[in-house]
Phi, psi and omega in degrees: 000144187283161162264325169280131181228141195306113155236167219276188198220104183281326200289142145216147158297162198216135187240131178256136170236137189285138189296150174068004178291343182117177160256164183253046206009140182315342203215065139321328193284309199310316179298348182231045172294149161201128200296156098142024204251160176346285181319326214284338169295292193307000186269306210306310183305324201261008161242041144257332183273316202263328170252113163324320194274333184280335197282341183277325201288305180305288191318324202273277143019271218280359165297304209258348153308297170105164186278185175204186168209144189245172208207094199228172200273345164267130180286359178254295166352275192314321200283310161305299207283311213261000163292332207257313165271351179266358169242002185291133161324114195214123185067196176274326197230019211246114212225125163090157192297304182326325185289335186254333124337335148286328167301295192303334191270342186251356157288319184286331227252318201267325164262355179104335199221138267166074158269125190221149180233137186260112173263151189246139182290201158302292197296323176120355166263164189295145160264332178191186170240169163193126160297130187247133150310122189300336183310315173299322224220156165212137181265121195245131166253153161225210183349335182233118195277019199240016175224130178293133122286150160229107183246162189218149189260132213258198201279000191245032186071358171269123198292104187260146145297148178280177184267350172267104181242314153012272206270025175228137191228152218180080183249130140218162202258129137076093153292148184267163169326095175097350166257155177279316175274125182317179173244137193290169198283323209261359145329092198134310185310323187321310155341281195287320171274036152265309188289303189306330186268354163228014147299285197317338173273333153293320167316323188286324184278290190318331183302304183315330193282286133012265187287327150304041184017105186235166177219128180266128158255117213236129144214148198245087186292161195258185180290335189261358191257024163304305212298352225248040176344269190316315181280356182254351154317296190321283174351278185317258217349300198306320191285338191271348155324281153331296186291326175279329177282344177315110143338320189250181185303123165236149188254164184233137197248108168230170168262165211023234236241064181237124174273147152229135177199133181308120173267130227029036146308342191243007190266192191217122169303081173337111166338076186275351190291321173314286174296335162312295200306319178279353149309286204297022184255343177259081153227322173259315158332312215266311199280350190032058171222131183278131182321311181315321202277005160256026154077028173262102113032017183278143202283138180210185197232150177303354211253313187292319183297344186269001180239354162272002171256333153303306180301321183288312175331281198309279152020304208262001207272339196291287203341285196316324158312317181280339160274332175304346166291319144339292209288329177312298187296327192298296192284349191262342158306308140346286196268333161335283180307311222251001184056066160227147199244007180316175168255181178187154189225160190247105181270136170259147184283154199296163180250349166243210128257323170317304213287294189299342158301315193280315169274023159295274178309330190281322161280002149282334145323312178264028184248317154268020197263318179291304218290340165300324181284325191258004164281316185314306198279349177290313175320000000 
């Protein structure tokens, strides 16, 4: 059984809107953000939700971190070890260590901080992994800044330590000085994707105005069609009423003095492709996935796509460090409980083909550069 157990969730945002402000995009709270508050998952969830390229930008990242394998030096070890991460139980429906390693990785990536738990049956064997909602738990330091506790609250409000603290696993990405909780991949964003949310709603707004067709129907009665004004309004409204609803094309008849004109036929949409684009060129700075792999059509050269790949390597080369720590406590727990005391080591799978070309080359080059030193020093 888990030790964080769900409670319910009073903080919610709240959105006010001031008389005569306009309309707004759907994800209003992003304009009133202020870091480091109650409110800040749920602002992280509602920029994953509300722009497709972050939420894609994450997804993609915990795919190209890549798979991995263990490896220990006993064939009976190994054989119990890899039975054990490809079946272990993860979560209510999730099967195998990748699955909670993924979890785990897009949780750390979006909020900065990552808590996962190893649950133990009756007997004292692992039963499962489970990802914990950050919401359940709170990391408190106390006197010695060089230690977490991690605790949870129980139904009257009171702050427990769990009793396992062992079997709770716990990464974070660049945490600041004297704080516990990492800093999120998405830090930073709110600002510019509050300006991207009210292009993109404008945009949306203009269309409807715009793109919808709307008709002013005008009629000017003469002098002597005063008395009989109102009923020949009536007339028109209904036939051109009739007429706009026809499915198929119809024409409209009317007698005397009637204008019809398109309303914002004459406006003109503003031009949004500049300014989107310089968001989203700080939206993929900040997030470091080079614009092809998010589908953006920006024009570039092989040389600059072969150093944004680099720039990723190295990225994915940071995570992967910071999940080994996870996987390290999962598996020597693991071998613990069974009484096997082997070593075991964790390999990750290449993340390209590009990358194994380049080392490739790169050791062929320094295999001839030694057989030249050493024909020079024979010489």
């Amino acid at each position: 059984m888990s030790w964080f157990q769900k409670k319910k969730q009073n903080n919610q945002i709240q959105v006010y809107t001031a008389a005569g402000s306009g309309h707004s995009h759907p994800f209003a709270a992003l304009s009133r953000y202020a870091p480091l508050t109650k409110c800040e998952k749920q602002l992280y969830r509602s920029l994953r939700e509300s722009v497709p390229v972050i939420d894609a930008a994450i997804y993609k990242i915990v795919r190209l971190v890549g798979g991995f394998h263990v490896t220990c030096s006993s064939q009976s070890a190994q054989h119990q070890l890899d039975s054990f991460l490809h079946n272990v139980r993860v979560n209510a429906a999730g099967c195998g260590i990748e699955s909670f390693i993924c979890s785990y990785a897009e949780q750390m990536l979006t909020y900065g901080t990552a808590i996962g738990e190893i649950v133990l049956d009756s007997s004292g064997n692992i039963a499962a992994l489970y990802n914990s909602d950050l919401d359940d738990v709170e990391l408190v330091s106390d006197d010695n800044p060089l230690q977490v506790k991690i605790c949870t609250t129980d139904t009257y409000g009171i702050q427990k330590e769990i009793p396992y603290p062992d079997l709770v696993m716990c990464s974070t990405i660049m945490p600041e000085p004297g704080k516990v909780y990492g800093t999120s991949l998405l830090k930073g964003l709110p600002f510019v994707t509050d300006i991207l949310l009210k292009i993109l709603n404008a945009i949306g707004t203009n269309w409807d105005r715009v793109g919808n067709v709307r008709f002013a129907v005008t009629y000017k009665p003469q002098e002597s069609d005063r008395s009989f004004t109102k009923e020949r309004i009536m007339l028109i409204a209904e036939e051109w009423s009739r007429a706009m609803k026809s499915r198929e094309p119809r024409d409209f008849i009317s007698a005397g003095d009637v204008s019809i004109k398109a309303i914002g036929a004459d406006n003109q949409i503003p031009d949004s492709e500049i300014p989107v684009r310089q968001i989203l060129e700080q939206i993929v700075a900040k997030l470091s996935i080079p614009p092809f792999l998010l589908g953006l059509c920006w024009s570039t050269t092989e040389r600059m796509s072969s150093q944004q790949a680099d720039i990723l390597t190295s990225e994915l080369e940071y995570y992967r460090r910071i999940l080994e720590a996870p996987i390290r406590k999962i598996c020597s727990t693991f071998l613990s409980i069974n009484g096997l005391s082997c070593p075991f080591r964790i390999e990750w799978d290449s993340i390209n083909l590009q990358d194994e070309v380049e080392l490739a080359k790169a050791r062929l080059y320094n295999a001839q550069a030694d057989k030249l030193y050493r024909k020079e020093n024979e010489s």
